[in-house]
PyMOL commands that place a pseudoatom at each C-alpha (Angstrom):
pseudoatom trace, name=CA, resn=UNK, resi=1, chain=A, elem=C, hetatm=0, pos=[37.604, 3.736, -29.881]
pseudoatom trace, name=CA, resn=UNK, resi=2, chain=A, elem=C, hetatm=0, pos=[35.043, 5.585, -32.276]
pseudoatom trace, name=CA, resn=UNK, resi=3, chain=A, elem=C, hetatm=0, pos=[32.575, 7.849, -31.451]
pseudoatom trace, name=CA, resn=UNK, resi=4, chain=A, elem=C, hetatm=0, pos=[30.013, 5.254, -32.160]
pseudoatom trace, name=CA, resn=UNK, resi=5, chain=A, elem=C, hetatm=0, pos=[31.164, 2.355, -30.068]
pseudoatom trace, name=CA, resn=UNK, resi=6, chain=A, elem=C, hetatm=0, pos=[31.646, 4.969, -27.113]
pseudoatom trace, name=CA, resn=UNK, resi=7, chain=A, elem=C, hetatm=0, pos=[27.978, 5.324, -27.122]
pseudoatom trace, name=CA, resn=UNK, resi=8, chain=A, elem=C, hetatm=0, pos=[27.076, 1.796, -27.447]
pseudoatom trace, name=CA, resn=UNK, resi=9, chain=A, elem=C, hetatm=0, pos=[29.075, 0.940, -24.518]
pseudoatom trace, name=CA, resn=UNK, resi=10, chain=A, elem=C, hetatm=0, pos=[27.529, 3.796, -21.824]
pseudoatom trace, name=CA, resn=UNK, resi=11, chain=A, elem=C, hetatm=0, pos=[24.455, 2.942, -23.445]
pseudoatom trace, name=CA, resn=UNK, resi=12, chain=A, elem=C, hetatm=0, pos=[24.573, -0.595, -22.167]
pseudoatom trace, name=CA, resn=UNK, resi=13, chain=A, elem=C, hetatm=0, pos=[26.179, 0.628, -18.942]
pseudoatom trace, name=CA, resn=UNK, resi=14, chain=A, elem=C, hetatm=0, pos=[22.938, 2.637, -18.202]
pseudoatom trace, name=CA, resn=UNK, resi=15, chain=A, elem=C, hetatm=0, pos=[20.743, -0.899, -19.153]
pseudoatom trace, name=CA, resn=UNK, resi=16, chain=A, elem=C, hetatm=0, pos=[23.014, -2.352, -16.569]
pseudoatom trace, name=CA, resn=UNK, resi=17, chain=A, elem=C, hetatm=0, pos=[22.667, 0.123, -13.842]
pseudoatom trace, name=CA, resn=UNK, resi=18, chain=A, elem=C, hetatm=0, pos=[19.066, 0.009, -14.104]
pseudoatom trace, name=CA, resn=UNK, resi=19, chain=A, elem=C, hetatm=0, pos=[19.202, -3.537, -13.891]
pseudoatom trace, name=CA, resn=UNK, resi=20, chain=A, elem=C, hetatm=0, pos=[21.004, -3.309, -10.410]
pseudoatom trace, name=CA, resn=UNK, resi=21, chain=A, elem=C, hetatm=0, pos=[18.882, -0.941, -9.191]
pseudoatom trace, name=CA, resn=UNK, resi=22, chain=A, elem=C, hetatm=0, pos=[15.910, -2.833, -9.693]
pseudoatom trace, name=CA, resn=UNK, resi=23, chain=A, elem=C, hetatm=0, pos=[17.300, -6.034, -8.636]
pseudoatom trace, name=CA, resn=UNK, resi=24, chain=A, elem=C, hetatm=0, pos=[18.649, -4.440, -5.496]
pseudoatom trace, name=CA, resn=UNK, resi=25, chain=A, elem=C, hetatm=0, pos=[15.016, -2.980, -4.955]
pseudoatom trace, name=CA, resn=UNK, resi=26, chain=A, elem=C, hetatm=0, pos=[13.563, -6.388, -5.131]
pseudoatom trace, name=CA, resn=UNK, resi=27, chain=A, elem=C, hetatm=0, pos=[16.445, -8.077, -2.531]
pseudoatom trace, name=CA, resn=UNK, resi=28, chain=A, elem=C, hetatm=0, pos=[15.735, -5.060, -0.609]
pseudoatom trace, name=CA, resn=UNK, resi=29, chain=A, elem=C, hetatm=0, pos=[11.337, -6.151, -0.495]
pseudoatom trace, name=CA, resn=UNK, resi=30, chain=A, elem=C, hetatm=0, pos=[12.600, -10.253, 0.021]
pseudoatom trace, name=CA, resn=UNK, resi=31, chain=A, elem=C, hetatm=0, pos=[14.459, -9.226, 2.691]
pseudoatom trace, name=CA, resn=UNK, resi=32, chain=A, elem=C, hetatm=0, pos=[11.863, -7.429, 4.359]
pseudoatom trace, name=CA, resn=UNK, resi=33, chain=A, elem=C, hetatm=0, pos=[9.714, -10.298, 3.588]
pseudoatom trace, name=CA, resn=UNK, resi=34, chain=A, elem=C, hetatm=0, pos=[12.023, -13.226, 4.823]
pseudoatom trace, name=CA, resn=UNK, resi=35, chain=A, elem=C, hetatm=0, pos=[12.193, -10.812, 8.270]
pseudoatom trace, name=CA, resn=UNK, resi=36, chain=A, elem=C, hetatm=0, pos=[8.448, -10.793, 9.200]
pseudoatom trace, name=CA, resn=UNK, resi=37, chain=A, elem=C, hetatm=0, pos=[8.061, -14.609, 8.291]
pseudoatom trace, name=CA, resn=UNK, resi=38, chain=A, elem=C, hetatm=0, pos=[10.642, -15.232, 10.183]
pseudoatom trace, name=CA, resn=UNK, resi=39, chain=A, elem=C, hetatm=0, pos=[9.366, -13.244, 13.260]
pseudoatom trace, name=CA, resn=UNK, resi=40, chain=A, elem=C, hetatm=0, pos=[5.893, -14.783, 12.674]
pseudoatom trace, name=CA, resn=UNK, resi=41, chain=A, elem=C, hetatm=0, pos=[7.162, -18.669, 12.694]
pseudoatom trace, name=CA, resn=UNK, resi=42, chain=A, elem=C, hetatm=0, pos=[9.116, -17.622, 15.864]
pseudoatom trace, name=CA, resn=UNK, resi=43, chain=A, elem=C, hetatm=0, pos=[5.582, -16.110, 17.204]
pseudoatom trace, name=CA, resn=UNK, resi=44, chain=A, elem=C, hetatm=0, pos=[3.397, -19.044, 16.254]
pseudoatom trace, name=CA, resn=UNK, resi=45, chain=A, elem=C, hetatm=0, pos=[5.869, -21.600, 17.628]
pseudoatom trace, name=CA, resn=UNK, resi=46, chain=A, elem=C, hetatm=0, pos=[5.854, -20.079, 21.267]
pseudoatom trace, name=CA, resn=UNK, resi=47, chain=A, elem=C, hetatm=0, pos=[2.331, -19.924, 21.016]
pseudoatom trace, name=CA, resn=UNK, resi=48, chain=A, elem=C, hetatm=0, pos=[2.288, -23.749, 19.863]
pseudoatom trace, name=CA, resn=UNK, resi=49, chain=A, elem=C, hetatm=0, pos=[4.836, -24.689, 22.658]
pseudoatom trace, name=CA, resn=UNK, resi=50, chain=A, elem=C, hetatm=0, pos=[2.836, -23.095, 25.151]
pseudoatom trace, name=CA, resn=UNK, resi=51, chain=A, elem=C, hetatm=0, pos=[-0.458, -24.796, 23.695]
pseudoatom trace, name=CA, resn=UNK, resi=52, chain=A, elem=C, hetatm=0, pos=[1.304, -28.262, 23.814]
pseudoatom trace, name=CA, resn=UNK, resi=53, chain=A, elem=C, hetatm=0, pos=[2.505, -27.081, 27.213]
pseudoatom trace, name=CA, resn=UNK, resi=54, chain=A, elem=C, hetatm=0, pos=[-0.742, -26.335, 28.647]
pseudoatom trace, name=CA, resn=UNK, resi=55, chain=A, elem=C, hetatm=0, pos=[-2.556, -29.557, 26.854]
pseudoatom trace, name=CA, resn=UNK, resi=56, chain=A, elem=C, hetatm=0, pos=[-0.132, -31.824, 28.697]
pseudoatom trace, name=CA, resn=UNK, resi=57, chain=A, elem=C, hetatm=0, pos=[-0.328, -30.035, 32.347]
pseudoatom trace, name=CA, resn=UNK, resi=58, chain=A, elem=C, hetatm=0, pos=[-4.413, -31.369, 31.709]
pseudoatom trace, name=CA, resn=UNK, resi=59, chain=A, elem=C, hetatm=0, pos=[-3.825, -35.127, 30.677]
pseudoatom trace, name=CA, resn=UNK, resi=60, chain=A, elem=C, hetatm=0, pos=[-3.183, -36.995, 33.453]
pseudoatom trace, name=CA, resn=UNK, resi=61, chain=A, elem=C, hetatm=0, pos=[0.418, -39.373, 33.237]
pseudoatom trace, name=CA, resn=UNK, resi=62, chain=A, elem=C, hetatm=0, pos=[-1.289, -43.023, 32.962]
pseudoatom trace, name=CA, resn=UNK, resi=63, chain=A, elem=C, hetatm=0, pos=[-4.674, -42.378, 31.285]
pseudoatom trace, name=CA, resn=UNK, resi=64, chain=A, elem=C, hetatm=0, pos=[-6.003, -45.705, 29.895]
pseudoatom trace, name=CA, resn=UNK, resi=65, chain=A, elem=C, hetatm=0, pos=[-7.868, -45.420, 26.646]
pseudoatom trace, name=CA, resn=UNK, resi=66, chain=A, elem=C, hetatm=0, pos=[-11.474, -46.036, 26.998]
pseudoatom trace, name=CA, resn=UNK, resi=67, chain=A, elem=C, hetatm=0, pos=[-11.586, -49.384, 25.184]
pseudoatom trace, name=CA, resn=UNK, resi=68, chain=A, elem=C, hetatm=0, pos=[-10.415, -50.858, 28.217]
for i in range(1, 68): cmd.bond("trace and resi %d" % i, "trace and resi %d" % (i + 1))
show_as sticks, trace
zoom trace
């Protein structure tokens, strides 16, 4: 292998290890990401259970509508 091709080839091995790195930062920040919306849909659905919850503890069982 020449001198020359020996450089072009660790040259584009340091292209590609900066490429990992920076694609491993970004998985890294979607990860993060995908964690809190994940924790906040898990919040707001308790909280909209226990709205739905409460709303039907107030209606009574056999309500007729009002155009009766």
């Amino acid at each position: 292998m020449t001198e020359d091709r020996l450089i072009e080839v660790e040259t584009k091995i340091a292209y590609l290890e900066a490429s990992v790195d920076e694609l491993n930062r970004v998985v890294l920040k979607q990860e993060d990401a995908i964690r809190d919306l994940k924790n906040l849909t898990s919040h707001l659905a308790a909280k909209l259970k226990a709205h739905g919850e409460a709303l039907s503890d107030d209606l009574p069982e056999e309500e007729r509508p009002p155009h009766y």
